[in-house]
ROGU-702898 format. One record per atom (N, C-alpha, C): atom name; residue number from 1; x negated, y, z negated. Coordinates in nm, 3 decimals, always signed. Atoms other than C-alpha are relative to their C-alpha. Layout:
('CA' NUM (X Y Z))
...
//
This chain:
('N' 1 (-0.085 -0.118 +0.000))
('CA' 1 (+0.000 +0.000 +0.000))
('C' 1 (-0.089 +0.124 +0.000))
('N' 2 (+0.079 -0.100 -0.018))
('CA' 2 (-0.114 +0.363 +0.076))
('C' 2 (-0.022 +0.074 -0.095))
('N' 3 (+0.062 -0.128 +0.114))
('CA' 3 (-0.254 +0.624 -0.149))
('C' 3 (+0.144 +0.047 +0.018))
('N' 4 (-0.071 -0.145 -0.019))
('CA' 4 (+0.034 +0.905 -0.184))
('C' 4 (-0.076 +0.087 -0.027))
('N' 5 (+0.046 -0.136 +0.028))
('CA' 5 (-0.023 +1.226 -0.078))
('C' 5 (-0.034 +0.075 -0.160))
('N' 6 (+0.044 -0.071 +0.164))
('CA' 6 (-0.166 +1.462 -0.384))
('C' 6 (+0.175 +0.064 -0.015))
('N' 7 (-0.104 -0.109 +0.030))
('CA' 7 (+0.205 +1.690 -0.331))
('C' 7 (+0.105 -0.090 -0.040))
('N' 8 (-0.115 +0.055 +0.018))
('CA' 8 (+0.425 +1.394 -0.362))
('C' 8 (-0.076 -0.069 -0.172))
('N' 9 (+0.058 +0.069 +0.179))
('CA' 9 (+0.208 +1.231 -0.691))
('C' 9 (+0.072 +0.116 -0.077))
('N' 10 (-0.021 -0.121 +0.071))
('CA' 10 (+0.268 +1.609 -0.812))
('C' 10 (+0.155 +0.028 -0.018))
('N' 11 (-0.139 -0.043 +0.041))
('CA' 11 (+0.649 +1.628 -0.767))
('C' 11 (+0.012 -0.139 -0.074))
('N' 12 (-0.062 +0.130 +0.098))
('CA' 12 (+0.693 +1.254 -0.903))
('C' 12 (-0.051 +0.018 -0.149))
('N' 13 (+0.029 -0.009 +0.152))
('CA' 13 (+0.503 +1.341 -1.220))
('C' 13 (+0.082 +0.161 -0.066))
('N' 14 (-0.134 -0.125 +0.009))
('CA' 14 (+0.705 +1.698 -1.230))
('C' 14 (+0.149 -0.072 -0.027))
('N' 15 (-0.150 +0.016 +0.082))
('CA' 15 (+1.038 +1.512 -1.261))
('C' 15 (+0.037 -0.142 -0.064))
('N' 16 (-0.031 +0.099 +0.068))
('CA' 16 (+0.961 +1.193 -1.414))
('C' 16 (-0.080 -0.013 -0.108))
('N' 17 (+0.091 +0.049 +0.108))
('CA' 17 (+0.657 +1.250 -1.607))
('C' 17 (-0.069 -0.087 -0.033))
('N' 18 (+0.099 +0.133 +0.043))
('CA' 18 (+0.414 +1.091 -1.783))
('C' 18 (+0.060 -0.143 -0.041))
('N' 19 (-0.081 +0.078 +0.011))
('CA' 19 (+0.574 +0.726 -1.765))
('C' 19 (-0.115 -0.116 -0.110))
('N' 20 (+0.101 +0.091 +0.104))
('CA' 20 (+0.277 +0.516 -2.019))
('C' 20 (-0.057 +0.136 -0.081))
('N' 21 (+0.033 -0.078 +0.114))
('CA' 21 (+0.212 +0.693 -2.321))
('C' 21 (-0.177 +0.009 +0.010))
('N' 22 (+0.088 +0.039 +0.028))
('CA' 22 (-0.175 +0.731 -2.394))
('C' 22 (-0.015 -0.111 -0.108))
('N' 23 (+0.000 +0.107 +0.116))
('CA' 23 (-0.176 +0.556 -2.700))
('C' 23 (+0.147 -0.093 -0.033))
('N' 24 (-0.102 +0.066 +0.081))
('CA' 24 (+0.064 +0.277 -2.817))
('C' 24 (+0.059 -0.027 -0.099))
('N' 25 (-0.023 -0.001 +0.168))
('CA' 25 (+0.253 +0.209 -3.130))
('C' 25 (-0.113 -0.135 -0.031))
('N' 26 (+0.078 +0.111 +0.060))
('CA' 26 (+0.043 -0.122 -3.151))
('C' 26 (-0.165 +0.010 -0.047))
('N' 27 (+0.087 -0.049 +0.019))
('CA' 27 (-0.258 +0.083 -3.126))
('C' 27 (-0.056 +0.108 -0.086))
('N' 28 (-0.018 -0.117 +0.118))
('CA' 28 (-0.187 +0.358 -3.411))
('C' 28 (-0.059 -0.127 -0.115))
('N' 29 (-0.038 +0.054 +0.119))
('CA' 29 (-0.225 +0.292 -3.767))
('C' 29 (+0.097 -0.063 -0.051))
('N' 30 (-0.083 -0.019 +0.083))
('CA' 30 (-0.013 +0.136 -3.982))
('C' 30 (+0.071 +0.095 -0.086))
('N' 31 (-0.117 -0.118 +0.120))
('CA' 31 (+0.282 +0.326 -4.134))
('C' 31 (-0.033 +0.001 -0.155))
('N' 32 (+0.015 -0.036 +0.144))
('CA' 32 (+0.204 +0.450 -4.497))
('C' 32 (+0.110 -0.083 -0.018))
('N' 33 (-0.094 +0.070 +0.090))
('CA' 33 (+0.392 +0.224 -4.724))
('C' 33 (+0.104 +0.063 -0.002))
('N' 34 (-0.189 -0.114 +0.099))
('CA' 34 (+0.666 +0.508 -4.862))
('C' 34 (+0.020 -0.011 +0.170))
('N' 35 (-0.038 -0.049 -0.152))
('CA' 35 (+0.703 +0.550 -4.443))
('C' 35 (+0.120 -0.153 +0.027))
('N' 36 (-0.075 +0.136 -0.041))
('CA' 36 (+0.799 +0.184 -4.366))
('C' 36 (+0.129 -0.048 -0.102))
('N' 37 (-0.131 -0.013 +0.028))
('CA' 37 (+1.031 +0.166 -4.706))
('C' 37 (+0.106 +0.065 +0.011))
('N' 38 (-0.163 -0.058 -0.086))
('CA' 38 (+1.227 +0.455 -4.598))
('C' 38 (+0.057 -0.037 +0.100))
('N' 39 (-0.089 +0.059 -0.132))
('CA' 39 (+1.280 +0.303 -4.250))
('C' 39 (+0.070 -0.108 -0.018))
('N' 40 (-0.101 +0.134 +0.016))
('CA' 40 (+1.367 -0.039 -4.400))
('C' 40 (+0.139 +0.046 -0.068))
('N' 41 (-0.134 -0.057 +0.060))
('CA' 41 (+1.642 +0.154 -4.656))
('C' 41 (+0.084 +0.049 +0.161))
('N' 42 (-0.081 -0.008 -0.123))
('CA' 42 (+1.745 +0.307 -4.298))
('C' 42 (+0.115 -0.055 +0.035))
('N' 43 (-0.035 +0.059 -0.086))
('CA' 43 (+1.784 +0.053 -4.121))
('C' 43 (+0.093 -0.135 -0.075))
('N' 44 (-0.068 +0.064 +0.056))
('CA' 44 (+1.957 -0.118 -4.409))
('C' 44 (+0.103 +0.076 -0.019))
('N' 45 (-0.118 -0.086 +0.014))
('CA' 45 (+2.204 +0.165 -4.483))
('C' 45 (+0.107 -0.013 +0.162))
('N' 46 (-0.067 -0.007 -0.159))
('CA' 46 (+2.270 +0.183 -4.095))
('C' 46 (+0.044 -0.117 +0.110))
('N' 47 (-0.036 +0.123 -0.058))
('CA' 47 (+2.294 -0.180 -4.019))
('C' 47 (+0.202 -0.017 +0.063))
('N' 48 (-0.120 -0.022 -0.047))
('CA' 48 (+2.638 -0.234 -3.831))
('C' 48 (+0.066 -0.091 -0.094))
('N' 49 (-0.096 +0.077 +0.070))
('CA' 49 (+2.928 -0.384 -4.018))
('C' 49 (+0.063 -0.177 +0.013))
('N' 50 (-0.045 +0.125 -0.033))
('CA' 50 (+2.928 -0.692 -3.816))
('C' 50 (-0.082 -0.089 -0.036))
('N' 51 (+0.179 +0.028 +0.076))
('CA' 51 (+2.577 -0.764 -3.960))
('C' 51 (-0.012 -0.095 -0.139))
('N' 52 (-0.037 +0.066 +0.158))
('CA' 52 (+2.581 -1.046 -4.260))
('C' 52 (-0.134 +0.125 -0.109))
('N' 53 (+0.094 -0.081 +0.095))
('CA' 53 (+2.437 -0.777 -4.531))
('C' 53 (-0.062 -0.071 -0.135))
('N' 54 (+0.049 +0.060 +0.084))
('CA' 54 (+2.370 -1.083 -4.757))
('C' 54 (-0.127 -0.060 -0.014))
('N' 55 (+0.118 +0.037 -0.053))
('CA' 55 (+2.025 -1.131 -4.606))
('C' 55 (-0.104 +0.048 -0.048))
//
């Protein structure tokens, strides 16, 4: 497949953007402790109702 022109690279990154992050979440640090229990309370408060909450 061909190169694209430099003007068409330039409008596709103009309206779609940077599509791969530089860095990944797998490549960060770990979340501070207090970080990850507030997300688990979250994601326990916000769990859907259809969800067994006895888990």
């Amino acid at each position: 497949m061909a190169e694209l022109p430099d003007r068409v690279r330039r409008r596709l990154a103009e309206v779609f953007g940077d599509t791969m992050p530089d860095v990944t979440r797998d490549e960060l640090d770990d979340p501070r402790p207090a970080d990850r229990e507030r997300d688990e309370e979250w994601y326990r408060a916000n769990r859907p109702p259809h969800h067994d909450r006895d888990r």
